[in-house]
C-alpha positions in Angstrom: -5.9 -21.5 6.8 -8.5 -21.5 4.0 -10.2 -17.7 3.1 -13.8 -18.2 2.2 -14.6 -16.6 -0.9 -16.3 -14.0 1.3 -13.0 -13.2 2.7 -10.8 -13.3 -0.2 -13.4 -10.3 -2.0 -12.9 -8.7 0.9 -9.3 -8.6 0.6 -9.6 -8.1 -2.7 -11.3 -4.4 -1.8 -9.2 -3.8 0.8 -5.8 -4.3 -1.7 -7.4 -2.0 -4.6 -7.9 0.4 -1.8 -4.2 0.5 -0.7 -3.2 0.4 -3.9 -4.6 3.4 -4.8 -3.8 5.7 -1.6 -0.2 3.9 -2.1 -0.4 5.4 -5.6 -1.7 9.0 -4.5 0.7 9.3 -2.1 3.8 8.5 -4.5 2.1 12.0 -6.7 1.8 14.0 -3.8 5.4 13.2 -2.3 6.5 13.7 -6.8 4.5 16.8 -6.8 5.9 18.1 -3.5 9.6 17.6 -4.5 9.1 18.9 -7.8 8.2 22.3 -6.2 11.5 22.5 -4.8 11.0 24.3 -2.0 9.3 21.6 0.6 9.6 20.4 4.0 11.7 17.8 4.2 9.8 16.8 7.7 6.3 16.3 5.8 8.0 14.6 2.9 9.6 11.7 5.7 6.2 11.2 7.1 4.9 10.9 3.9 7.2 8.4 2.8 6.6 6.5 6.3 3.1 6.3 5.6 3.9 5.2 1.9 5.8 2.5 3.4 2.9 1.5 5.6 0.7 0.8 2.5 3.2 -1.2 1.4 3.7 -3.6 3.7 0.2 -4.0 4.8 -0.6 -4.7 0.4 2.3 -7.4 1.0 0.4 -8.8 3.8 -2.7 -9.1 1.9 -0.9 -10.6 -1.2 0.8 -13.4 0.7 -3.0 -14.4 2.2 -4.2 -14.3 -1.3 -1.8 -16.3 -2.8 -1.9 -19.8 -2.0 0.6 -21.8 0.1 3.5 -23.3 -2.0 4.8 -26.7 -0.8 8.2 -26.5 -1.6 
């Protein structure tokens, strides 16, 4: 399936945007650990949610990038 440019900005937004909560969410867990006393609870959901970002930036890179014929 072909993205219309429309699409593909739109994707393009949407990627910057999950980078970036991806990337704020790697300093709070940092910041939280570093404190030392945290709760370990929080930091698992955290991570969970960190994970999330992830895969849906994954998702977003394998539409962007175009099909390889192998």
């Amino acid at each position: 399936m072909r993205l219309s440019e429309e699409e593909k900005t739109a994707l393009k937004v949407k990627l910057i945007d999950l980078r970036t909560r991806h990337r704020e969410l790697d300093e709070v867990i940092g910041n939280l650990t570093d404190e030392g006393a945290y709760d370990q609870i929080q930091i698992q959901r955290l991570k969970k949610q960190k994970l999330q970002l992830k895969d849906e930036i994954i998702e977003i890179e394998s539409q962007l990038l175009p099909d390889i014929i192998a």
